[in-house]
PALOVO-804720 format. One record per residue (C-alpha): x, y negated, z; residue in three letters. Coordinates in steps of 0.05 Angstrom, whole numbers, padded with zeros to 5 digits, always signed. Example, Ala and Ser with C-alpha at 12.3 -4.5 7.8 and 13.67 -1.06 7.14 Angstrom:
% PALOVO-804720
+00246+00090+00156ALA+00273+00021+00143SER
END
This chain:
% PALOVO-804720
+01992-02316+01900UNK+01953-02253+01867UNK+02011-02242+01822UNK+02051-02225+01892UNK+01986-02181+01911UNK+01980-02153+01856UNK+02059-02135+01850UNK+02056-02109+01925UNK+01993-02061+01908UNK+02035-02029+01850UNK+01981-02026+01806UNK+01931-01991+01861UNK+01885-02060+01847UNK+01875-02033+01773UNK+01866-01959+01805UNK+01800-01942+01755UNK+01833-01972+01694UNK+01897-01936+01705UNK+01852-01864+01709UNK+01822-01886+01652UNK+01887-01911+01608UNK+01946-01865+01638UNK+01985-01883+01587UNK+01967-01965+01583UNK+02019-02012+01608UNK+02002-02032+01681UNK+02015-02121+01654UNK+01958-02099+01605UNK+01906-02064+01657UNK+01871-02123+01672UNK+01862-02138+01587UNK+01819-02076+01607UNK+01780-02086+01675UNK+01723-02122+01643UNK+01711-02080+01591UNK+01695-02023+01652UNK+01661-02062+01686UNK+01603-02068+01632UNK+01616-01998+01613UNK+01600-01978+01685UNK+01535-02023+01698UNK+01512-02001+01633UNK+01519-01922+01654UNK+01482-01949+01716UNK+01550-01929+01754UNK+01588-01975+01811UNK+01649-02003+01799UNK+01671-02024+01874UNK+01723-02065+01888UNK+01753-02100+01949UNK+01817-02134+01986UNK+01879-02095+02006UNK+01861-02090+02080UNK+01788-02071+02063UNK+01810-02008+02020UNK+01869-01987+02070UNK+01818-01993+02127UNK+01768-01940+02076UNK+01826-01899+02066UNK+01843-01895+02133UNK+01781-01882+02162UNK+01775-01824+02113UNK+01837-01793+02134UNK+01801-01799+02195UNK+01739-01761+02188UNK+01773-01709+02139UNK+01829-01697+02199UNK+01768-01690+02247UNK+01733-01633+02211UNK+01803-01590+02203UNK
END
């Protein structure tokens, strides 16, 4: 089942390791995700991740609030 999920985000689930790596295959990103995660806690820095609907509900209400102040 996450292989589907992670096929339908198109890589958006590996979004920090993709910034990081451009040029890294997106079958390898995940090879990678741990690696940034201990590089971020020990940089004191959050590395935040959540579900599909959770981030397209963020994004949306962001859109949101950026649309209100125009």
């Amino acid at each position: 089942m996450y292989a589907l999920s992670a096929a339908r985000a198109g890589g958006l689930n590996y979004q920090i390791e993709h910034h990081l790596f451009p040029t890294l295959p997106r079958h390898n990103l995940a090879k990678v995700r741990g690696a940034v995660q201990r590089l971020c806690e020990k940089h004191g820095l959050v590395y935040e991740s959540c579900g599909m609907a959770t981030g397209t509900w963020r994004v949306l209400q962001r859109l949101a609030a950026v649309a209100a102040e125009a």
